[in-house]
C-alpha positions as CSV (number, residue, x, y, z in Angstrom):
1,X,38.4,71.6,23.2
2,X,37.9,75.0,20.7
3,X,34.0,73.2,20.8
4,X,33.8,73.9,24.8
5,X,35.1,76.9,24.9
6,X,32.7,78.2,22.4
7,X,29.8,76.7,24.6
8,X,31.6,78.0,27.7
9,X,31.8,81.8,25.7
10,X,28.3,81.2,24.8
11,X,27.3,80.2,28.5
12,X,28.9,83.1,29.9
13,X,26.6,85.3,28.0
14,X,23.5,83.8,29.7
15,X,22.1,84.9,32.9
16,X,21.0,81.4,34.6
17,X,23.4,80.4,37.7
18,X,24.9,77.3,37.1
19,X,24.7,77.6,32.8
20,X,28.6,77.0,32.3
21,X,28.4,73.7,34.8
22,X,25.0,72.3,33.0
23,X,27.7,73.1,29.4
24,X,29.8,71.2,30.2
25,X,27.8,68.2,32.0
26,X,25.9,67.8,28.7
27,X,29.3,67.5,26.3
28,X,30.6,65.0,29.0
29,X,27.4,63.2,28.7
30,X,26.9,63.4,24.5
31,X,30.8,64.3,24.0
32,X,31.6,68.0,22.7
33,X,30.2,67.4,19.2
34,X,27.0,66.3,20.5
35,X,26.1,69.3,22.9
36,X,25.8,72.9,22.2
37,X,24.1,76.0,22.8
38,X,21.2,76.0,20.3
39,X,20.8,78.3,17.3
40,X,18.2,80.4,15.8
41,X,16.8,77.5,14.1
42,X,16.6,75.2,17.6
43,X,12.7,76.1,18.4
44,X,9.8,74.3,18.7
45,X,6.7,75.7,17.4
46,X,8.6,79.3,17.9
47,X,10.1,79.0,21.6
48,X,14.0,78.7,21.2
49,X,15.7,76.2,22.9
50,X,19.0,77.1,25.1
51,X,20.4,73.5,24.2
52,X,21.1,71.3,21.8
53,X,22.4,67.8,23.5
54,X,22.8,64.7,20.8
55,X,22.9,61.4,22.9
56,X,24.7,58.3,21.6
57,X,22.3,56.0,23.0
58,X,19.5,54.9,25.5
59,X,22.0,55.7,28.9
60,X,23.2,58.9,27.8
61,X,20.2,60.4,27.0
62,X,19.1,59.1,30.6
63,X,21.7,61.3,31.7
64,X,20.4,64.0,29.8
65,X,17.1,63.4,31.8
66,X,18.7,63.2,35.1
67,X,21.1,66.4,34.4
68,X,17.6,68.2,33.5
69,X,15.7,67.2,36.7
70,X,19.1,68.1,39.3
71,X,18.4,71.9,37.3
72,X,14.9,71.8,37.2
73,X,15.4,72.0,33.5
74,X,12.6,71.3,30.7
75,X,13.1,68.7,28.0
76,X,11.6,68.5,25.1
77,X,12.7,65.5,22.1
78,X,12.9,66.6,18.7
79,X,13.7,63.9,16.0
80,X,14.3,65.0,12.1
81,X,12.1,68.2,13.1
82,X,9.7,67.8,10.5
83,X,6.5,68.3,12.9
84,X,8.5,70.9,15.6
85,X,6.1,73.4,14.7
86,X,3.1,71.3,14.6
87,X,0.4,72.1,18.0
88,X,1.3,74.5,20.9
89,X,4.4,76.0,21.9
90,X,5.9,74.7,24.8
91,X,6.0,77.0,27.5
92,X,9.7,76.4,28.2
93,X,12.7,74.9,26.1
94,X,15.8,74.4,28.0
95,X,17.3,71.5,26.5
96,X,16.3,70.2,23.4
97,X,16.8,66.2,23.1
98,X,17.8,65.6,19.5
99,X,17.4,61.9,19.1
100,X,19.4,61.7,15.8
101,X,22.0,59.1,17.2
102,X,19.1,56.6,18.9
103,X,18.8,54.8,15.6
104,X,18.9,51.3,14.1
105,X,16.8,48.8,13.2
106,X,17.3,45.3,15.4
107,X,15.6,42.2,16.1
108,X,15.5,41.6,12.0
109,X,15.7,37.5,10.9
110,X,13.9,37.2,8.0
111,X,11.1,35.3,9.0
112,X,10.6,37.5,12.1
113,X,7.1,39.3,12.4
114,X,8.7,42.3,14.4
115,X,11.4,44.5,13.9
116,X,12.5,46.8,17.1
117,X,14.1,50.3,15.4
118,X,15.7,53.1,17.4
119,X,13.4,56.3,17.7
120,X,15.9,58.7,15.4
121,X,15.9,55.9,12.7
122,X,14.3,57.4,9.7
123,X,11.4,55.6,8.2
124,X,12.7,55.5,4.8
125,X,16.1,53.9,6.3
126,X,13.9,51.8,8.0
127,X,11.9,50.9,4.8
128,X,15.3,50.4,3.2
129,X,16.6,47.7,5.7
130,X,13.5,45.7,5.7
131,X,13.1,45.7,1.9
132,X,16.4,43.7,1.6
133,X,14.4,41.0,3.3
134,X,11.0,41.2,1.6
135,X,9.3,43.2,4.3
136,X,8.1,46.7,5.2
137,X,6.8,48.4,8.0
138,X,2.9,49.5,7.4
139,X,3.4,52.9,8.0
140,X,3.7,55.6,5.1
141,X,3.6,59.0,7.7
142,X,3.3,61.6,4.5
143,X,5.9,63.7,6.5
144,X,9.6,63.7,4.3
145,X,12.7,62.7,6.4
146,X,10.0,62.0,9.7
147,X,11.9,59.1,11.8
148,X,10.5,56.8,13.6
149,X,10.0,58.3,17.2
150,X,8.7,61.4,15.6
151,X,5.9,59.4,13.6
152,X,5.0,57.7,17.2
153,X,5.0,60.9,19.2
154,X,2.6,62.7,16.7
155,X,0.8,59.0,15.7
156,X,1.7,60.6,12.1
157,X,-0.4,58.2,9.3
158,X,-0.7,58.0,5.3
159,X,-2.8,56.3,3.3
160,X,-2.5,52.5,4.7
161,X,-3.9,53.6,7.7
162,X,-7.2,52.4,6.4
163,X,-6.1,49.0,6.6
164,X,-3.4,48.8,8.9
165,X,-4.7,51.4,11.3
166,X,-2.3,54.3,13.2
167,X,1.4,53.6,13.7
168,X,0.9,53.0,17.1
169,X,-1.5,49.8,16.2
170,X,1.5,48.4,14.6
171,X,3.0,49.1,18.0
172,X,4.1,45.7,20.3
173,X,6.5,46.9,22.5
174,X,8.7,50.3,23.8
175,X,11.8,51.2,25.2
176,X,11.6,55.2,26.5
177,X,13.2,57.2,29.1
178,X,10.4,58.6,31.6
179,X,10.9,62.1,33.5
180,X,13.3,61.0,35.9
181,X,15.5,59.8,33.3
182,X,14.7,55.6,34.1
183,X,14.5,53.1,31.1
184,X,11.3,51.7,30.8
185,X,10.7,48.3,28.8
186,X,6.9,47.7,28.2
187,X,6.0,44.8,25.7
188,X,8.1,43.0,23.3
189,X,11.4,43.9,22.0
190,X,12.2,41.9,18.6
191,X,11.6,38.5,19.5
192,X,12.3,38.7,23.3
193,X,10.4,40.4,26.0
194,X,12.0,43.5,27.1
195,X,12.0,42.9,31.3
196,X,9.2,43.2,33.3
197,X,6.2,45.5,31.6
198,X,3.5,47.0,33.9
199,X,0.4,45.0,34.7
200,X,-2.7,46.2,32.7
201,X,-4.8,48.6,34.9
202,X,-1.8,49.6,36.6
203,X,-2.1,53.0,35.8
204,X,-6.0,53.5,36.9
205,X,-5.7,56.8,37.8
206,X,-8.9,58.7,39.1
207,X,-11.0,56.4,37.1
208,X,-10.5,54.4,34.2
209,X,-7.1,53.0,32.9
210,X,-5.1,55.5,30.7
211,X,-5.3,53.4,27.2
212,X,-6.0,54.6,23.6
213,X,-4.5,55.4,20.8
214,X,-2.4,58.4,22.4
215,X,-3.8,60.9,25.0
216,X,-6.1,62.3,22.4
217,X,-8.1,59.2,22.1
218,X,-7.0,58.4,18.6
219,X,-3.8,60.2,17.8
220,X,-3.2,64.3,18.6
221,X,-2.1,65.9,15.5
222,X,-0.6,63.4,13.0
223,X,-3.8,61.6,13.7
224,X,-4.2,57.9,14.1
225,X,-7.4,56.0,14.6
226,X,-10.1,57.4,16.8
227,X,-10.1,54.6,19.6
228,X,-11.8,55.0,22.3
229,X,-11.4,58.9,22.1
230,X,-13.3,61.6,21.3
231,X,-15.5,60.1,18.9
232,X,-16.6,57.4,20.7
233,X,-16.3,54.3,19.1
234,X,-13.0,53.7,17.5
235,X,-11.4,53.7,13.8
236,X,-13.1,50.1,13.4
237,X,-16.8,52.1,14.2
238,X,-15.7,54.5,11.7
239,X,-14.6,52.5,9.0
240,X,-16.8,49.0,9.4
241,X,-19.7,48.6,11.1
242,X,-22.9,50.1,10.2
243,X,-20.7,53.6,9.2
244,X,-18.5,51.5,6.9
245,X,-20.7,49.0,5.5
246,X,-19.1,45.8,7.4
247,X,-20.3,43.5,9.7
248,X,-21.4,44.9,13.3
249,X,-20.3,41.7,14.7
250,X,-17.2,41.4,15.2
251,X,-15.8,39.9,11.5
252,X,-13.9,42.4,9.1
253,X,-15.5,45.4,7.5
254,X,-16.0,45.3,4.2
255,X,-13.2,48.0,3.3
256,X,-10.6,45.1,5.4
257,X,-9.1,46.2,8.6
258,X,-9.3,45.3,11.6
259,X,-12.2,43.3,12.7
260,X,-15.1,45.6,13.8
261,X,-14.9,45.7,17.6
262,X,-11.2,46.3,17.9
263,X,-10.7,49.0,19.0
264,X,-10.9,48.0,22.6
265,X,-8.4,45.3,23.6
266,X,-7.2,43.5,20.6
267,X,-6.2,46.7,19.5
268,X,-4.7,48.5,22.6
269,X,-3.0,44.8,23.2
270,X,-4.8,44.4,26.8
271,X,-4.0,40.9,28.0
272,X,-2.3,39.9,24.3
273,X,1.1,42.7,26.0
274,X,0.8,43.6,29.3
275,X,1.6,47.2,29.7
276,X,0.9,48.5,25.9
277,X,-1.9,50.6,27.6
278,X,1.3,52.9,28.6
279,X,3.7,52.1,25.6
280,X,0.0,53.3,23.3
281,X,-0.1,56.5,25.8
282,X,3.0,57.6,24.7
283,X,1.1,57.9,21.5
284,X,0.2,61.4,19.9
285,X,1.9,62.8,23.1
286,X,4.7,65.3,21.4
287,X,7.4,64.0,23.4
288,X,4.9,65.6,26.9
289,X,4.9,61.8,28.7
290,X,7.9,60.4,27.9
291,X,11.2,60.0,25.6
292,X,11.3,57.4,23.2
293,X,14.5,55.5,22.6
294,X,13.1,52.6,20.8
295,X,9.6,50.7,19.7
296,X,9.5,47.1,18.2
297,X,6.6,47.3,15.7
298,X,4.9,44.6,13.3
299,X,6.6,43.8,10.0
300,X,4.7,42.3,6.9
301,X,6.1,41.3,3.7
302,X,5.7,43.6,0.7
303,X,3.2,42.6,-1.4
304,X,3.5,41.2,-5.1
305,X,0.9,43.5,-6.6
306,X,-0.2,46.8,-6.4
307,X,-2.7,48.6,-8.3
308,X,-4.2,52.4,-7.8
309,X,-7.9,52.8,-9.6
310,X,-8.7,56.5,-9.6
311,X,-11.9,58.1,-10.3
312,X,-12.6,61.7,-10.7
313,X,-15.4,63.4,-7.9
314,X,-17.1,67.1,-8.3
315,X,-18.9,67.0,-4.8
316,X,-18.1,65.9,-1.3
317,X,-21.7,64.1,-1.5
318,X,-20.6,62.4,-4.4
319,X,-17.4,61.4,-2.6
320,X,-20.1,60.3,0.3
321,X,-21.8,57.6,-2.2
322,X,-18.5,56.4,-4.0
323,X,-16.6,55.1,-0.7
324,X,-19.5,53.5,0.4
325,X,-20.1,51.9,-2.9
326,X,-15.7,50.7,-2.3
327,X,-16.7,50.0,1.3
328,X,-19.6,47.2,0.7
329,X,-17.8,46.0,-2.6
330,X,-15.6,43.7,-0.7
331,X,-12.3,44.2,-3.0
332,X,-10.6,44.5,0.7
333,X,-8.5,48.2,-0.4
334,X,-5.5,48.8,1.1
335,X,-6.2,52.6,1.2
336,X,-9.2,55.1,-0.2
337,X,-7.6,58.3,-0.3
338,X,-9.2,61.8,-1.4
339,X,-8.1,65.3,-2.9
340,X,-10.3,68.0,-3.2
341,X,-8.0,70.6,-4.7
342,X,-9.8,74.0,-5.2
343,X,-11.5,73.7,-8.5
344,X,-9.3,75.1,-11.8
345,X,-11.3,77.2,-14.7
346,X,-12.1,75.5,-17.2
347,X,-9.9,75.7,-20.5
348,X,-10.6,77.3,-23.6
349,X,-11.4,74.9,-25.7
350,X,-11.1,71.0,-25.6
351,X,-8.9,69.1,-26.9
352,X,-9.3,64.9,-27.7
353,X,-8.5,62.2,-25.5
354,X,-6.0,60.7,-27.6
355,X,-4.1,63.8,-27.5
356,X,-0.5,63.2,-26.0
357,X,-0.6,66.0,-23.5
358,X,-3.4,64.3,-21.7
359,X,-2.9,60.5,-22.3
360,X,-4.0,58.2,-19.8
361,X,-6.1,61.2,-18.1
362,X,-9.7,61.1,-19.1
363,X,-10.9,63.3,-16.3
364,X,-8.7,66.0,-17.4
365,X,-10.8,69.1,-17.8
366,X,-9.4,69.7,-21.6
367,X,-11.5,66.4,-21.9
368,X,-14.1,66.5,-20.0
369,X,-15.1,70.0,-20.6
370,X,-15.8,70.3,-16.8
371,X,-13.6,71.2,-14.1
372,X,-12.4,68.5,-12.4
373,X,-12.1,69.3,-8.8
374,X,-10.7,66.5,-7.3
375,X,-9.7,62.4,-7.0
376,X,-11.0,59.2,-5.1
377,X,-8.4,56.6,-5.5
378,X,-8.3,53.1,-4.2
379,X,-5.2,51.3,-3.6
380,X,-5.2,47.6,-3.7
381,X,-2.7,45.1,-2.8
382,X,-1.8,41.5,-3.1
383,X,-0.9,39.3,-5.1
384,X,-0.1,39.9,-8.9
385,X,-3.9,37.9,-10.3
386,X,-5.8,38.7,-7.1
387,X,-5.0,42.5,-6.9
388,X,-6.0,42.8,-10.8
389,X,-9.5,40.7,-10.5
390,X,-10.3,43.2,-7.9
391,X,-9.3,46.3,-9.4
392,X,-11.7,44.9,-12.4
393,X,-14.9,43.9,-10.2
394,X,-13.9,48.0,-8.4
395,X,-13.8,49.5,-12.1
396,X,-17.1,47.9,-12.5
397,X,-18.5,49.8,-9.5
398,X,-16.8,53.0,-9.8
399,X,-18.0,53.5,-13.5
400,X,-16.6,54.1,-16.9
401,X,-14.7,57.0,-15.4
402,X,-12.4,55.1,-13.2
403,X,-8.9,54.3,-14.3
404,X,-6.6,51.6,-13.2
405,X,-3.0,52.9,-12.7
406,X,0.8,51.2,-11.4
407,X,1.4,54.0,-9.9
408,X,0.2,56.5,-7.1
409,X,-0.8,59.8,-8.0
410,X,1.4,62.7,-7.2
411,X,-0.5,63.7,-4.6
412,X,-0.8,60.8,-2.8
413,X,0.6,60.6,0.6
414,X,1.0,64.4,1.0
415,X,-0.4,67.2,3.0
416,X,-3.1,69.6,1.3
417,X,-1.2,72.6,3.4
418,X,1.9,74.3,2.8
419,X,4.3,76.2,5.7
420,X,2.8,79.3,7.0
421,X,-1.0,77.9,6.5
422,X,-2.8,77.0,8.7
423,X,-3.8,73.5,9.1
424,X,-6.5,71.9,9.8
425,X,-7.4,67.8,10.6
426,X,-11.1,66.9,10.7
427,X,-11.5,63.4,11.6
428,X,-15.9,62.2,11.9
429,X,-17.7,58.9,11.3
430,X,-17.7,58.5,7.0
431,X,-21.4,58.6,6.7
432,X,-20.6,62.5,7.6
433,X,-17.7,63.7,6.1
434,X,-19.4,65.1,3.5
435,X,-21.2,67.6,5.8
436,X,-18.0,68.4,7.3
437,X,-16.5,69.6,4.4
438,X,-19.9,71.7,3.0
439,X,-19.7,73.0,6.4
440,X,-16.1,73.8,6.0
441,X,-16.7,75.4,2.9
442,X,-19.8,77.2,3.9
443,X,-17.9,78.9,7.0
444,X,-14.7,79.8,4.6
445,X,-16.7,81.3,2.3
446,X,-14.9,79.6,-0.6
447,X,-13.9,75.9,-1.5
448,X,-11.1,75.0,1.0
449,X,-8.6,72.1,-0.2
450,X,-9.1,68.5,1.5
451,X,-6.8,65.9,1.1
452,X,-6.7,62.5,3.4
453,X,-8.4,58.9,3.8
454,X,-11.9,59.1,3.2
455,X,-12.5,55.6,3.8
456,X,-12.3,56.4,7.7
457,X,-13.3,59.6,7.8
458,X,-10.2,61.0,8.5
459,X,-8.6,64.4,6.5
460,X,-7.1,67.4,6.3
461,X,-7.8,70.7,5.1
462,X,-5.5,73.8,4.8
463,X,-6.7,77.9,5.3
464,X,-4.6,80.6,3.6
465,X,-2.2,81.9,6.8
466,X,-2.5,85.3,5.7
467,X,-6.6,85.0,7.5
468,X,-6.6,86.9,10.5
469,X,-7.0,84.8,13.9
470,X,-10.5,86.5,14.2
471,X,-11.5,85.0,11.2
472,X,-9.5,81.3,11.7
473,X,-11.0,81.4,15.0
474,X,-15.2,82.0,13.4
475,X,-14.1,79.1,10.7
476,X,-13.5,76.6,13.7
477,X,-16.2,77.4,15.9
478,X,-18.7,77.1,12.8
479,X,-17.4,73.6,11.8
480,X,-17.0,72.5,15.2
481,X,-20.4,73.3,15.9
482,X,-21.1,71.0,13.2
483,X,-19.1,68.0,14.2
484,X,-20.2,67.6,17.8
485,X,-23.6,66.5,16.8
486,X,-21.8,64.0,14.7
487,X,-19.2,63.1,17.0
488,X,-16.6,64.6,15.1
489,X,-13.7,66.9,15.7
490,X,-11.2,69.4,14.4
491,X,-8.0,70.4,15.1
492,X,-5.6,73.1,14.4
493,X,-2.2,70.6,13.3
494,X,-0.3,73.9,12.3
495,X,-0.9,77.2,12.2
496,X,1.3,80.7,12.0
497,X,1.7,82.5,14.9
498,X,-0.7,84.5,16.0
499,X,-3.5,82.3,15.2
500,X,-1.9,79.4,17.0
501,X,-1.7,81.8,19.8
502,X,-5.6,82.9,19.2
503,X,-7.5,80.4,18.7
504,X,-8.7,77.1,20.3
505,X,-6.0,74.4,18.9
506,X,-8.3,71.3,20.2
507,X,-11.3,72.1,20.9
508,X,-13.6,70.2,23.2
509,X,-12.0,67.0,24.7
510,X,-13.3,64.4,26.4
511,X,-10.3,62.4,26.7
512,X,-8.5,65.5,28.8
513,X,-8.9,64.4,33.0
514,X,-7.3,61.3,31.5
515,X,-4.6,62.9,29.9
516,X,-4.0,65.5,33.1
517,X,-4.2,62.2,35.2
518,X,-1.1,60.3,33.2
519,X,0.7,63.8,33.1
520,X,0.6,63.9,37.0
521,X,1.8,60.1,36.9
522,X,4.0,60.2,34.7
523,X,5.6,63.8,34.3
524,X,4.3,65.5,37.9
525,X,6.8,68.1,37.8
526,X,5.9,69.2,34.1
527,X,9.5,68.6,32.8
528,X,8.5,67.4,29.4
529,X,7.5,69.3,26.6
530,X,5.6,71.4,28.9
531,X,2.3,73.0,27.3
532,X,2.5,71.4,24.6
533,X,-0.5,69.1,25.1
534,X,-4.2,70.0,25.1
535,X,-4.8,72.3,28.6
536,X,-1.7,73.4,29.1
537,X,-0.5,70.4,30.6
């Protein structure tokens, strides 16, 4: 009771008619414990939410919905809050949909090939479970504490995205909550089907059915594989095919993966799921299409063996001939991963290999007697026999420099940019990325750091956030003007203030009439998240 009367105390102070009966609806609905007037700390991407409401499960956050649209009230989800401030500020917060209590894993006998998990589940829990049983879930989002619905709603990927694509290709089925506060079931759930899922093409709206991996065509900020999107061709095109040194016909590319080819319907799960082209849509939306209360993903077992075989790199062009030298030397990597930190000065003098302060580091620049700016590692996984014959045959390619390791590198599976820079993901075909990062460089006007999966193209890159938006804003016209011609893009992921307000976050995308169609269908009275994806919409 003291907890409703602090809410009534604090709805008192507010000026909207109606505030004290909304209070107490939304601690009926999540219980007084669950529902509060938000804090200082409740924003997203700097606009302060007015409340806080916890639902224990799938129905009561449909009330939640359904309370929202009887006030005309914006929602928008927030799960561990580890990307709240990532993309544009939502132009109104009135209830903020914490889905901390929609958590679990389900759906788990051992020899199952799905797992459905609550969206608040955290990915390490749900790691955790499926370890007991041998398994994992291919998805390693470098984002601490991220749960599962977050990782969805920003298609968040780490370094296995090479091989296993975005988490929304591990995606087979979805439970979320739409505008109106309805359930909707689309696909699988664990082993059963989860009621009646859409018919593929039912959402052909104004030409063209709304599939791809998210609205963005590949994954808005967390960044998943570029199907069908903006660059034309898909994360197969990127990484296989005549970019990525595989087959153009339809077998695997040579750096594994999905077959060549698939990112159309054996990817988007057109006639394998009906109804996936909507559960995928949800995709990379920041909670602006829909809530999510639970997805059933693919499971694998944890493999026996894994090796990391790192070799120092000096130059993006140099990076440019090493991963297509890993690409076409068919050792099938899990992950090709890059850091280009900004070069160190050299030391003063040089000190031995066998010295104990650099053991086991033979690109150290105490060594090497040149600075060394940065990493290409290659992660390789399988069993314990098969994963060391290929990290020998990759050794052999990558030189006498390269160095086989059982462990990742400290780096690996973490963001280049700290809080309060500003962010940046370039994603183009491979055979360009070094240009986009000279061109990066060259519009800076000093070496910027790049971290992220080289073997698709795919990075990001962080500017100090003390630049003025003047000059944030020069930076992205230069290096967009550079990526159109080679059907790239960049986006701000994060940014302070006063750039994010600035600048253009996305710059030019094709995928948008598609996106402002499924808003309309899906969200037509702008309810969710509102402004927080590409346009305003």
């Amino acid at each position: 009771m003291c907890t409703i009367t602090a809410m009534a105390a604090a709805a008192r102070s507010t000026d909207r008619p109606g505030a004290l009966d909304i209070t107490r609806k939304l601690a009926e609905i999540c219980g007084p414990p669950f529902a509060r007037f938000a804090g200082p700390a409740d924003e997203v991407a700097g606009r302060t939410a007015r409340w806080v409401a916890v639902p224990g499960g799938p129905h009561a956050a449909a009330e939640v919905l359904r309370l929202a649209a009887a006030h005309e009230l914006t929602v928008v989800p927030r799960g561990a809050g580890t990307k709240i401030d990532w993309g544009a500020a939502p132009g109104q917060v009135d209830i903020l949909l914490d889905t901390g209590r929609l958590a679990g894993v389900w759906h788990e006998p051992q020899a199952a090939a799905v797992a459905e998990i609550g969206a608040g589940t955290p990915l390490r829990a749900v790691q955790a479970a499926l370890g007991r049983t041998g398994r994992r879930l291919p998805v390693d989002a470098p984002s601490p504490g991220a749960t599962l619905g977050g990782v969805l709603a920003a298609d968040e990927a780490g370094p296995l995205r090479h091989r296993h694509g975005s988490p929304c290709a591990q995606l087979v089925g979805v439970r979320y909550l739409d505008a109106d506060g309805e359930l909707v079931s689309v696909g699988e759930s664990g082993t059963a089907r989860l009621g009646r899922a859409a018919p593929a093409g039912a959402f052909d709206i104004g030409g063209g059915a709304l599939t791809g991996g998210g609205p963005l065509g590949g994954g808005s900020l967390g960044g998943g594989p570029l199907r069908g999107g903006s660059l034309g061709g898909g994360e197969s095109a990127v990484r296989g095919g005549p970019l990525g040194g595989g087959s153009s016909a339809g077998g695997a590319p040579a750096g594994g993966g999905p077959p060549v080819g698939a990112g159309g319907d054996a990817v988007l799960g057109r006639g394998e799921l009906p109804g996936l082209d909507v559960a995928r849509l949800l995709c990379g939306s920041q909670g602006g299409l829909g809530v999510l209360v639970s997805a059933t993903m693919r499971v694998q077992a944890l493999p026996a063996g894994r090796l990391w075989v790192s070799r120092p790199v000096w130059t993006p062009l140099e990076v440019h001939d090493l991963v297509r030298a890993v690409l076409a030397a068919g050792v099938e990597p899990a992950a090709v991963e890059l850091d280009l930190p900004v070069p160190v000065s050299l030391p003063r003098r040089r000190i031995p290999a066998s010295h104990p302060s650099v053991a086991g580091r033979p690109d150290h620049p105490a060594v090497t007697g040149r600075p060394a700016a940065g990493s290409l590692v290659v992660l390789l996984e399988g069993g314990p026999a098969d994963v060391t014959e290929r990290a020998q045959r990759l050794t052999a390619v990558l030189g006498a420099e390269a160095v086989v390791n059982h462990h990742a590198p400290e780096w690996w599976g973490r963001y280049p940019f700290a809080p309060g820079d500003t962010a940046l993901r370039i994603e183009v075909p491979i055979n360009d990325l070094h240009a986009a990062v000279y061109a990066l460089r060259d519009a800076a006007g000093t070496p910027v750091p790049v971290r992220g999966s080289a073997g698709i193209g795919a990075v990001h890159a962080a500017l100090p956030g003390a630049l003025p938006p003047a000059r944030v804003a020069s930076i992205l016209t230069a290096v967009r003007s550079v990526l159109i011609a080679r059907q790239g893009r960049c986006v701000v992921v994060a940014a302070p203030a006063p750039v994010r307000h600035a600048v253009d976050l996305w710059g030019e995308l094709p995928a948008l009439p598609r996106l402002r169609s499924a808003k309309a269908h899906l969200d037509p009275h702008h309810r969710l998240a509102p402004g927080r994806l590409p346009g305003g919409l």
